[in-house]
C-alpha positions in Angstrom: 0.0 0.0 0.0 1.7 3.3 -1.2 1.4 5.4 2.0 2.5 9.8 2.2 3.6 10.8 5.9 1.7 13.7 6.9 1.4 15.3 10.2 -2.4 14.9 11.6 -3.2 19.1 10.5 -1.8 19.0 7.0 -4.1 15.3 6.5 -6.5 17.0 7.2 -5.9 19.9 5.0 -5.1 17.6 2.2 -7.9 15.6 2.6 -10.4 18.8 2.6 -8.9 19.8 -0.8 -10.0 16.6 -2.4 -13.4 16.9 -1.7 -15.5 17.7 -5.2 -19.0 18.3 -5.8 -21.1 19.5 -8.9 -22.9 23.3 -8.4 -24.7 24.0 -11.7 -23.1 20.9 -13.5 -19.8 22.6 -12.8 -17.3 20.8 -10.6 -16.2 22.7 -7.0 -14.8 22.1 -4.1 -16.9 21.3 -0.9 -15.1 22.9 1.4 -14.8 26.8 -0.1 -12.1 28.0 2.0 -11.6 28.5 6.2 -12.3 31.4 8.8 -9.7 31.5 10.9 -8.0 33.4 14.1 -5.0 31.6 15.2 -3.6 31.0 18.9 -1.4 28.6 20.6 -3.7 25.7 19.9 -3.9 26.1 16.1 -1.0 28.5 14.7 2.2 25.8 15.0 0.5 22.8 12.8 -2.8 23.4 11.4 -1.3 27.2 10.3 1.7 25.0 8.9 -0.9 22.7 6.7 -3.0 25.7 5.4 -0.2 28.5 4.7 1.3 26.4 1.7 -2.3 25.8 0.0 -3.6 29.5 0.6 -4.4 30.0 -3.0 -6.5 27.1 -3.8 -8.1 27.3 -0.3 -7.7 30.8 1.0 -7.8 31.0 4.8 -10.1 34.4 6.0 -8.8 36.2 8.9 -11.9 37.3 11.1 -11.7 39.9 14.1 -14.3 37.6 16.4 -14.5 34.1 16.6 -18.3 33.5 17.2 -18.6 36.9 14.0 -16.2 34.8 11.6 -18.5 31.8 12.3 -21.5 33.2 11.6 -20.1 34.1 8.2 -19.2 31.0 7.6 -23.1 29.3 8.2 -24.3 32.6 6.1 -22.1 31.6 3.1 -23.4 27.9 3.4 -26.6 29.1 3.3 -26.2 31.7 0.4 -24.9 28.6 -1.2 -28.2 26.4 -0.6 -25.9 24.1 1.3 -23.9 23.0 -1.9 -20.6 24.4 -0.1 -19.1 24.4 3.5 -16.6 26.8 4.8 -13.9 25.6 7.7 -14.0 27.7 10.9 -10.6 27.3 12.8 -9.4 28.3 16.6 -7.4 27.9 19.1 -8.3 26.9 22.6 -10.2 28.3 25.0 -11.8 31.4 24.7 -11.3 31.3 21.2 -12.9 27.7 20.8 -16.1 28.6 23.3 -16.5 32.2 21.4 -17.8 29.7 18.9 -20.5 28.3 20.7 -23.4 30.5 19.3 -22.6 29.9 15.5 -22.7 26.5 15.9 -26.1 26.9 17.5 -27.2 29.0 14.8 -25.9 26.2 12.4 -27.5 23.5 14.4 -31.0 25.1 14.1 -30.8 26.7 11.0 -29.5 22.9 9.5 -27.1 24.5 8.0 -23.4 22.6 7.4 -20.0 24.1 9.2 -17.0 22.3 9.7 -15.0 23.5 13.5 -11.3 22.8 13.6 -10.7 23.6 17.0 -7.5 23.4 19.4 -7.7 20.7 22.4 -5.4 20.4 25.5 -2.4 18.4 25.0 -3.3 14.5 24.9 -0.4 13.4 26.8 -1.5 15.8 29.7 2.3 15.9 31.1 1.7 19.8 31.2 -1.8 20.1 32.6 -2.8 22.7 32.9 -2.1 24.4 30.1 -2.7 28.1 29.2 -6.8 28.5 29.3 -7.3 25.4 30.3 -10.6 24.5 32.3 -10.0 21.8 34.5 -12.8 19.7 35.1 -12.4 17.6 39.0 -14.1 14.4 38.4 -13.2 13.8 34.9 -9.5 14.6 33.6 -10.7 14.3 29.6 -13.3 17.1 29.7 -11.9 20.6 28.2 -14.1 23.6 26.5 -14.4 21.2 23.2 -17.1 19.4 25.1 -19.7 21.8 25.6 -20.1 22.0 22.1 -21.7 18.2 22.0 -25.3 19.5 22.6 -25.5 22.0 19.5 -23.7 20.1 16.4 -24.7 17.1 14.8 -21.2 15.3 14.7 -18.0 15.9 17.2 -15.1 14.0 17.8 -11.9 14.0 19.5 -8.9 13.1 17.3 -6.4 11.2 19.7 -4.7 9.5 17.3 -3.7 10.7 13.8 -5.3 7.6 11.8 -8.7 8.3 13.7 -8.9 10.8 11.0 -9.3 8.6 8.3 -12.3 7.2 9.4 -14.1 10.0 11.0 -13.4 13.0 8.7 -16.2 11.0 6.0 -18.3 10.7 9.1 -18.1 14.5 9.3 -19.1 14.7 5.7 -21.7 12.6 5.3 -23.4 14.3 8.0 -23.2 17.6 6.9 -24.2 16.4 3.6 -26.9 14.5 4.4 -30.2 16.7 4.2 -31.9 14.9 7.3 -29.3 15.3 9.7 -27.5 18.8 8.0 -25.7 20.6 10.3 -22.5 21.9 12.1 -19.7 19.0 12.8 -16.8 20.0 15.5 -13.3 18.1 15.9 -11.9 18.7 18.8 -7.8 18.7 17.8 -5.6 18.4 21.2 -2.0 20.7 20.2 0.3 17.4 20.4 -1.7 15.0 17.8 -2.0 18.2 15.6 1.9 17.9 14.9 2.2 14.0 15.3 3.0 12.4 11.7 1.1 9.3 10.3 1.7 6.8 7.3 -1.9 8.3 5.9 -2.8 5.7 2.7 -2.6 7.5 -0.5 -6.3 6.6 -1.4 -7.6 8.5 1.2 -6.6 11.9 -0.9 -8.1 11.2 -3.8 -10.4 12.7 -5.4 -13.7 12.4 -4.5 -17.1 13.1 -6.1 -20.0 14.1 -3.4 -23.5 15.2 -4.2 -26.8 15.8 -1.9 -28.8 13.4 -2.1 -32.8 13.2 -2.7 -34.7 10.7 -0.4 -37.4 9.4 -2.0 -40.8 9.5 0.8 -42.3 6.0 1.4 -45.5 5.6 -1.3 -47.8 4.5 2.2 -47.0 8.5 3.4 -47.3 9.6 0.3 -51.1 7.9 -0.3 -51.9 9.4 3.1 -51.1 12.7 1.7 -52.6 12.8 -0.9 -56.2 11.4 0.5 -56.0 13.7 3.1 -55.4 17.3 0.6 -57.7 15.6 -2.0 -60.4 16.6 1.0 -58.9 20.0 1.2 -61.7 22.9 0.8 -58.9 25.6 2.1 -55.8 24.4 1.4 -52.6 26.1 2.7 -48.6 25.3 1.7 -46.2 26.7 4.7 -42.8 27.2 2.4 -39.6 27.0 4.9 -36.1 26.6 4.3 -35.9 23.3 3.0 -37.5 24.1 0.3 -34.7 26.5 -1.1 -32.0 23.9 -0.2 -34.2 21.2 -2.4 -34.0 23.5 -4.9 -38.2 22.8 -5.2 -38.8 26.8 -5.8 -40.3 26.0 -9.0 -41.9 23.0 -8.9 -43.7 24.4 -5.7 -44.5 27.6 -7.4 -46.2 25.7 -10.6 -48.4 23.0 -8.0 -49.4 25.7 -6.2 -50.6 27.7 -9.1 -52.2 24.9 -11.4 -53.9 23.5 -8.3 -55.4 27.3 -6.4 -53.1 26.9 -3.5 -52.4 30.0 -1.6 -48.3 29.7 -0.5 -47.5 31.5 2.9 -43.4 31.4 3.6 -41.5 31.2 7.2 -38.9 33.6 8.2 -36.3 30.9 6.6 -38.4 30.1 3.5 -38.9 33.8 2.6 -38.4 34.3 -1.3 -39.1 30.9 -2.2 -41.4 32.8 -4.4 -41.4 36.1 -5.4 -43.3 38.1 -3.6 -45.3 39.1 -7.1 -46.4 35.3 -7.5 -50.2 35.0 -7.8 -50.1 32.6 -5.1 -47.8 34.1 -2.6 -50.1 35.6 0.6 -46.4 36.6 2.8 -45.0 35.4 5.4 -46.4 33.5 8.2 -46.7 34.1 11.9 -45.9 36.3 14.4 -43.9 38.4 12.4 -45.6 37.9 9.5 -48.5 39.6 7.5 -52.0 39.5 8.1 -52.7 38.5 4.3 -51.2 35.0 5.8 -51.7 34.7 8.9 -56.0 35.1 7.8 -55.5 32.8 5.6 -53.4 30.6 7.7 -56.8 31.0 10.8 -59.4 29.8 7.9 -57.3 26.4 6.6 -58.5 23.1 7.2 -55.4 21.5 5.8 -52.1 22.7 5.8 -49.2 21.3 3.7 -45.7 22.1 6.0 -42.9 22.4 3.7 -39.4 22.3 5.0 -39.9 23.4 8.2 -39.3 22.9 11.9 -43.0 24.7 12.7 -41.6 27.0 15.5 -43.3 29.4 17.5 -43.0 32.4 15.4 -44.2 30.2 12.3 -47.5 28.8 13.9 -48.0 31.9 16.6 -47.6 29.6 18.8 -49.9 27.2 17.8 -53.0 29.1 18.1 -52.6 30.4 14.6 -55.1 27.8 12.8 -58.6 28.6 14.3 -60.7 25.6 12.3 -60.5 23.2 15.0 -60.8 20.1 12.3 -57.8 21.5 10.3 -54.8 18.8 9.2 -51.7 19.1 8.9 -49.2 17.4 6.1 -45.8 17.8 7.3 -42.7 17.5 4.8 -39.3 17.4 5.4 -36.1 15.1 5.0 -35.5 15.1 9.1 -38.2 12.5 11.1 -38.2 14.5 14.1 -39.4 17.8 11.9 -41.8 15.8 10.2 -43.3 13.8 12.9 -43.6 17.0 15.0 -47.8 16.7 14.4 -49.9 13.7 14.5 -51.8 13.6 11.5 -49.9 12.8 8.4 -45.3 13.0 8.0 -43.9 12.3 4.9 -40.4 12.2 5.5 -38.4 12.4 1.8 -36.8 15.8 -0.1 -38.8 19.1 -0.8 -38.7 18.6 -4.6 -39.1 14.6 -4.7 -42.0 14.9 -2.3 -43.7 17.7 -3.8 -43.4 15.3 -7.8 -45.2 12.6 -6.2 -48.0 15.0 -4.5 -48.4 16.5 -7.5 -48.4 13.3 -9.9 -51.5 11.9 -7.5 -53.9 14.9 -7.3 -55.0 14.4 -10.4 -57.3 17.0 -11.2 -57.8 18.2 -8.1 -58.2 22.2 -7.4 -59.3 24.1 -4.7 -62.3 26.1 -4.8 -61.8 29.0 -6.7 -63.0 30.9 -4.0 -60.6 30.0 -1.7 -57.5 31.8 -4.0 -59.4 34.4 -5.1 -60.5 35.2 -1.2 -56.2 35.0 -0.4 -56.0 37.2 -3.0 -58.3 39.9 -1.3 -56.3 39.7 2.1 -53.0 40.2 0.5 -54.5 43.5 -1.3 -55.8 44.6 1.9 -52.0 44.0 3.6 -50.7 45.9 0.3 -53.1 48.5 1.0 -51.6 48.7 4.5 -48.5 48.9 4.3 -48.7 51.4 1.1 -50.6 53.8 3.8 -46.8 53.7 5.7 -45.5 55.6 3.1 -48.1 57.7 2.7 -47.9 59.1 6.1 -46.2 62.6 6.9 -46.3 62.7 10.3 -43.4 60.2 11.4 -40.3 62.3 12.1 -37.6 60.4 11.9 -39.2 58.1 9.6 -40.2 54.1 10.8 -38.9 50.9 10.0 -41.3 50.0 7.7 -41.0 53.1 6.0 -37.3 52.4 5.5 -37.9 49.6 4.4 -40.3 49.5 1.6 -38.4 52.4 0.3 -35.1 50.1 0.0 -37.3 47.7 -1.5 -38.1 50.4 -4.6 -34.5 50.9 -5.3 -33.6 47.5 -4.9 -32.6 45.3 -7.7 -33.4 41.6 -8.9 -29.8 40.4 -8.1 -29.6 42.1 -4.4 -29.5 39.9 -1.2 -31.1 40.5 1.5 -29.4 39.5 5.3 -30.9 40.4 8.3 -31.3 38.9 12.2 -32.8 39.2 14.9 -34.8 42.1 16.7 -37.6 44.5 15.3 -35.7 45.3 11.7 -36.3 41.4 10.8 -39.8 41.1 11.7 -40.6 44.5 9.5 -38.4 42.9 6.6 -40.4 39.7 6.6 -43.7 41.5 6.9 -42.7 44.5 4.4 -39.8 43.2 1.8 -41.2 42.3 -1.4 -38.9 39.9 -2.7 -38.1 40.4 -6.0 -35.9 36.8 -6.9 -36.2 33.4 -5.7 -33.4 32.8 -2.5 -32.5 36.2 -2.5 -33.0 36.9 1.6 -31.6 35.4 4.7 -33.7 35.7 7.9 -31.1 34.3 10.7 -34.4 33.7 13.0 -33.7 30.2 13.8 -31.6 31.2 16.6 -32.7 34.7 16.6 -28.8 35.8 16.5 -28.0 39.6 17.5 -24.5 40.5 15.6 -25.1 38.2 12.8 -26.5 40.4 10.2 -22.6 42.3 9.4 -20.9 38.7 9.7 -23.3 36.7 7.6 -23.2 39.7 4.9 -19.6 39.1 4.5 -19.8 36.0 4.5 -23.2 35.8 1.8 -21.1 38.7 -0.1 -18.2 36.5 -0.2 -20.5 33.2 -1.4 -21.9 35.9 -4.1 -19.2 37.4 -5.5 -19.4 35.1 -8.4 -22.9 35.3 -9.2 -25.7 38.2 -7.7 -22.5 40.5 -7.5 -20.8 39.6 -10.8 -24.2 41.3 -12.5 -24.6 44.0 -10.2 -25.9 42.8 -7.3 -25.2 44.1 -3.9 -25.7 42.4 0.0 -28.1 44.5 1.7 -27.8 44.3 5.3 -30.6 45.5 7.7 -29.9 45.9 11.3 -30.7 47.9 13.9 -28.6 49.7 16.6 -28.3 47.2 18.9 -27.5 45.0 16.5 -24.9 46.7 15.5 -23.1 47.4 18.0 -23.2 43.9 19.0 -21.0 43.1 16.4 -19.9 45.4 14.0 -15.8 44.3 13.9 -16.5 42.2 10.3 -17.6 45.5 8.6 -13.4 45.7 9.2 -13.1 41.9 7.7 -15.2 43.1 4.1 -13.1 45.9 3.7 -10.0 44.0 4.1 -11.3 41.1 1.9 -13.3 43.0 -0.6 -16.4 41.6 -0.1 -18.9 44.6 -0.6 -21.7 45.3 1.9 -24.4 47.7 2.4 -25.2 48.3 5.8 -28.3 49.7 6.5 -28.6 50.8 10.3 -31.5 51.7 11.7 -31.1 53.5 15.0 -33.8 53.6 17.4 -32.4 54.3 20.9 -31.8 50.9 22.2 -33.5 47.6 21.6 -36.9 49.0 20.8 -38.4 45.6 20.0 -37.9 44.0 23.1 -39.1 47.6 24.7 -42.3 46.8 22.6 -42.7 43.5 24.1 -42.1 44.6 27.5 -44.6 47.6 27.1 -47.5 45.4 25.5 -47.1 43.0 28.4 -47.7 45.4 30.9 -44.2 45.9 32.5 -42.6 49.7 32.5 -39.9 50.6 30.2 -37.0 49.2 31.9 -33.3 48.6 30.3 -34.1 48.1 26.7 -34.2 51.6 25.4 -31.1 54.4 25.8 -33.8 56.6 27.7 -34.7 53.9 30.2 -31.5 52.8 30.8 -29.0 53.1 34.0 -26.6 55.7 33.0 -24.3 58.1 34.8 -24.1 60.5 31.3 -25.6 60.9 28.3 -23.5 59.2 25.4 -24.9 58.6 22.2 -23.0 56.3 19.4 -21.9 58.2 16.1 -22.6 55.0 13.9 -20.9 56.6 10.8 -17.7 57.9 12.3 -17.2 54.4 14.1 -18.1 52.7 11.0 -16.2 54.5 8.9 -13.3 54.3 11.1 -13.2 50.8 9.9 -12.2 51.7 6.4 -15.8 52.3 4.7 -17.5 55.3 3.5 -20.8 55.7 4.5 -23.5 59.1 5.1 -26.5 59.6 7.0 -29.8 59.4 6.1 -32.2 61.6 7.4 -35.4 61.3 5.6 -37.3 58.9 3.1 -36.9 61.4 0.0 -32.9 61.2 0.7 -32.4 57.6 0.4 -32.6 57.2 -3.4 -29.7 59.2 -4.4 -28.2 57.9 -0.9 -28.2 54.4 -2.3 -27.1 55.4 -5.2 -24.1 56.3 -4.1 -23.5 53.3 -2.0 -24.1 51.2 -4.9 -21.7 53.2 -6.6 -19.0 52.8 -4.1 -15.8 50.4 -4.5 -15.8 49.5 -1.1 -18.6 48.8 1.6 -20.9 51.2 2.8 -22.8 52.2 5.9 -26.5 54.0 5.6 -27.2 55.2 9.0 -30.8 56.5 9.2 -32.3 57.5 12.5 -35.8 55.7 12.9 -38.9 55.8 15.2 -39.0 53.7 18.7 -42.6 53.3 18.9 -43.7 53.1 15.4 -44.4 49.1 14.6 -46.1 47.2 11.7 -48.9 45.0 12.9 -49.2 41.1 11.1 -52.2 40.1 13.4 -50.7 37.0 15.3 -50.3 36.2 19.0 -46.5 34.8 20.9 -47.4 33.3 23.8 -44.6 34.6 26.7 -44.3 34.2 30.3 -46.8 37.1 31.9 -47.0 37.0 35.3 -49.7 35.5 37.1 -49.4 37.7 40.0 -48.5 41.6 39.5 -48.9 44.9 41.5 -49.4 46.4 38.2 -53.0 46.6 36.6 -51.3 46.2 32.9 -49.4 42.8 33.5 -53.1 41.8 35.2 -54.7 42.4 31.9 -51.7 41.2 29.7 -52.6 38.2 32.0 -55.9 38.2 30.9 -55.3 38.0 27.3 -52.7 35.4 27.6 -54.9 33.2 28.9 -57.7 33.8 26.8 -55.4 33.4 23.3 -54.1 29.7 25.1 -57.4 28.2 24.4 -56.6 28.5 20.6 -53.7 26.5 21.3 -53.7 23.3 19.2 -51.9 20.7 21.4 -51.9 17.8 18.9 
């Protein structure tokens, strides 16, 4: 057996580089490239392995672990999952600053490979620098508490261990059930150890996603139960963009008079144009679908986990004999209900629905009365911009005016707080998988690390015809992580940042209000303070090497976009927006008001809580 002696870190490298796949009947690599912030447990070896190979898998220097991450799940997912980028760092707090992206990659089912510095295997120097020691078991270090948020880890103790459980990895983050992050945990002295690796291992190798085919018994079930269907609904998620199913979804749903509501995740799975399309469901979603959504008696789930936000927490669907058809490639998201799972891909699924409805339609009525609440939303939210009397303008305002000078090509990124549930609501999306919702995890910080890294998985494509990354955050956002506007400068990947300063988190200030409580700690004005300080958001982000201008009304931001779409480098819109000023998508969140309150507005906060639980659906 011809063998190549490789230390355990350039093995690994080697091995990453022969990883193929097809994207668009053109061959690429799986793994794009690697994130990386090295320290004493990953600058000596794994450095060593990845310096030499820099052009053919270029190594991104972040400023934040957990930000560098994030970019890393954001280009996955502006890649549809077709390509994984490496995340590398050294031990301790460099490895547990990582700890949030892989959550956000565990629920988003998005893949990420971690390369992550251990302690020293031999333990002849415990303890090292940043080492947690752990009293009752000796093999425990910060590597472990990832374990509950990936879908694969593993400790590499031994150099050959590598050679069985770097596929592993693979498979897992390939496979479209069980997608998601993988972690290794790398202790410094088997980094450097050397290994008679086979030769075979390196070689070239072919992988593709595969498309499980559902079992023809779920499939029949399906199919009797929709063929009863007098309101039908289809719930588009995320899955649904990976499958690639955009179309075929679009045509069923249009042939047969089926109304297509999307989650946060699934949002441009159609265009918002589409005949069909009634917006995005839930809590922060619009009332065109979340009516529809409370008059369905069966409901076709699509690529979706069916959280809270999607369903408004459960009490969403108000005919209490409505079904529910649940899709997905992943048995525990598909078994989630108890009246029908067919457990297969998005696109394979929605064939064999399709091919055995025969020439079934839904009442005409039905899509013609979906049709009436999406003009009434339209009309809505076109009386937003109509409005004079908001001084500094609201989100929503911002928002649909973006939306009119936005382009085809243009990618939408946004997370987290009141900015993302007025995108959903108000964007109109004008391609298919053009917008990234990071509401899975509902991750503060990750809307300027997940555009650089969407911006760097575009360059090629959206960008190459004009395209730009549009990134909507607001101020607390921001400054929660703002150090990888610095990274797409340095890198060149373009980036419009659009932030919205309100005074604080003004979302969660909304939440607290409408629940009764007094403004407490959310917004600048009710916060502890010993002076008044407020941020200059375009001197500090233009201290990081963009250009950038305020914007301080709605007829200002056309020729303000224009010349951020006309700058070479990234570019920072900072518009000051209202605090109190919300768009309203008709759908309860069930949250934790107190039972017991000296203050009359929890008891009736109270009140309503309890009154909107007996909508819940428990089965």
């Amino acid at each position: 057996m011809h063998t190549v002696r490789l230390t355990t870190d350039q093995a690994i490298v080697r091995w990453l580089l022969a990883q193929r796949t097809l994207i668009d009947d053109q061959e690429a690599p799986v793994f794009a490239g690697a994130f990386g912030i090295f320290g004493h447990g990953n600058v000596t070896a794994l450095a060593e392995a990845l310096e030499p190979v820099q052009e053919q898998f270029p190594t991104w220097r972040g400023q934040n672990e957990q930000y560098m991450t994030l970019a890393a799940v954001a280009f996955a997912k502006a890649r549809l999952r077709k390509q994984i980028m490496v995340s590398t760092t050294s031990v301790g707090p460099g490895c547990s600053n990582l700890l949030t992206a892989a959550a956000v990659a565990s629920v988003n089912r998005l893949p990420l490979l971690m390369l992550c510095g251990d302690y020293f295997a031999h333990r002849a120097v415990d303890p090292v620098l940043q080492q947690i020691e752990t009293f009752t078991d000796p093999t425990v270090s910060i590597c472990d508490a990832f374990k509950p948020v990936v879908r694969y880890w593993d400790r590499i103790t031994k150099p050959e261990q590598i050679i069985r459980s770097l596929p592993q990895a693979l498979a897992t983050m390939l496979d479209p059930g069980s997608c998601g992050p993988a972690f290794f945990a790398l202790p410094q002295d088997v980094q450097a150890e050397a290994f008679d690796f086979p030769a075979s291992f390196f070689e070239s190798r072919m992988h593709y996603i595969r498309r499980p085919a559902p079992d023809p018994r779920d499939i029949d079930a399906a199919i009797a139960l929709l063929k009863q269907a007098k309101r039908p609904l289809i719930i588009a998620g995320g899955g649904v963009r990976y499958s690639g199913a955009n179309a075929a979804l679009a045509d069923l749903a249009e042939r047969r008079g089926i109304p297509i509501a999307e989650t946060a995740a699934g949002k441009s799975t159609v265009v918002g144009s589409h005949p069909n399309a009634v917006g995005t469901i839930g809590i922060i979603g619009a009332s065109s679908a979340n009516k529809v959504a409370a008059e369905a008696d069966v409901i076709v789930a699509i690529g979706t986990r069916l959280q809270d936000f999607t369903t408004g927490s459960w009490a969403l669907f108000r005919d209490p004999d409505a079904r529910f058809i649940l899709v997905n490639t992943n048995r525990w998201d598909a078994t989630k209900r108890t009246d029908c799972a067919v457990i297969g891909d998005a696109l394979t699924c929605i064939e064999a629905l399709d091919a055995g409805l025969d020439e079934y339609l839904a009442p005409e009525s039905w899509m013609t009365g979906a049709q009436g609440h999406v003009a009434d939303w339209s009309r809505y939210l076109g009386g937003w911009m109509e409005r004079t009397d908001l001084d500094p303008p609201s989100y929503g305002q911002v928002i649909q005016g973006c939306n009119a000078l936005a382009k085809p090509e243009d990618y939408v990124v946004c997370a987290a707080g009141g900015i993302l549930g007025e995108l959903t609501m108000a964007w109109d999306s004008l391609a298919p998988n053009s917008f990234d919702s990071e509401w899975g995890f509902s991750t503060m910080g990750y809307e300027v690390a997940g555009a650089w890294g969407a911006s760097m998985a575009l360059a090629e494509s959206a960008r190459a015809k004009g395209g730009e990354v549009l990134a909507f955050m607001g101020d607390g956002s921001y400054l929660m992580g703002n150090s990888d506007v610095y990274s797409t400068v340095l890198s060149g990947h373009k980036v419009i940042f659009i932030v919205c300063d309100n005074g604080g988190f003004a979302v969660i200030n909304r939440l607290q209000v409408s629940t009764g409580g007094a403004e407490f700690n959310n917004l600048y004005a009710s916060s502890r303070r010993v002076r008044d300080a407020r941020v200059d958001f375009l001197q500090h982000i233009t201290s990081m090497g963009a250009e950038g201008e305020v914007v301080a009304s709605i007829g200002d931001l056309p020729a303000a976009f224009e010349r951020a779409r006309a700058c070479d480098r990234s570019y920072g819109l900072i518009i000051p927006v209202q605090a109190y000023s919300w768009l309203e998508g008709s759908s309860w969140w069930e949250v934790g008001v107190p039972e017991v309150s000296e203050r009359a507005d929890v008891r009736v906060a109270r009140e309503a809580t309890d009154a909107e639980k007996k909508h819940q659906r428990l089965a």
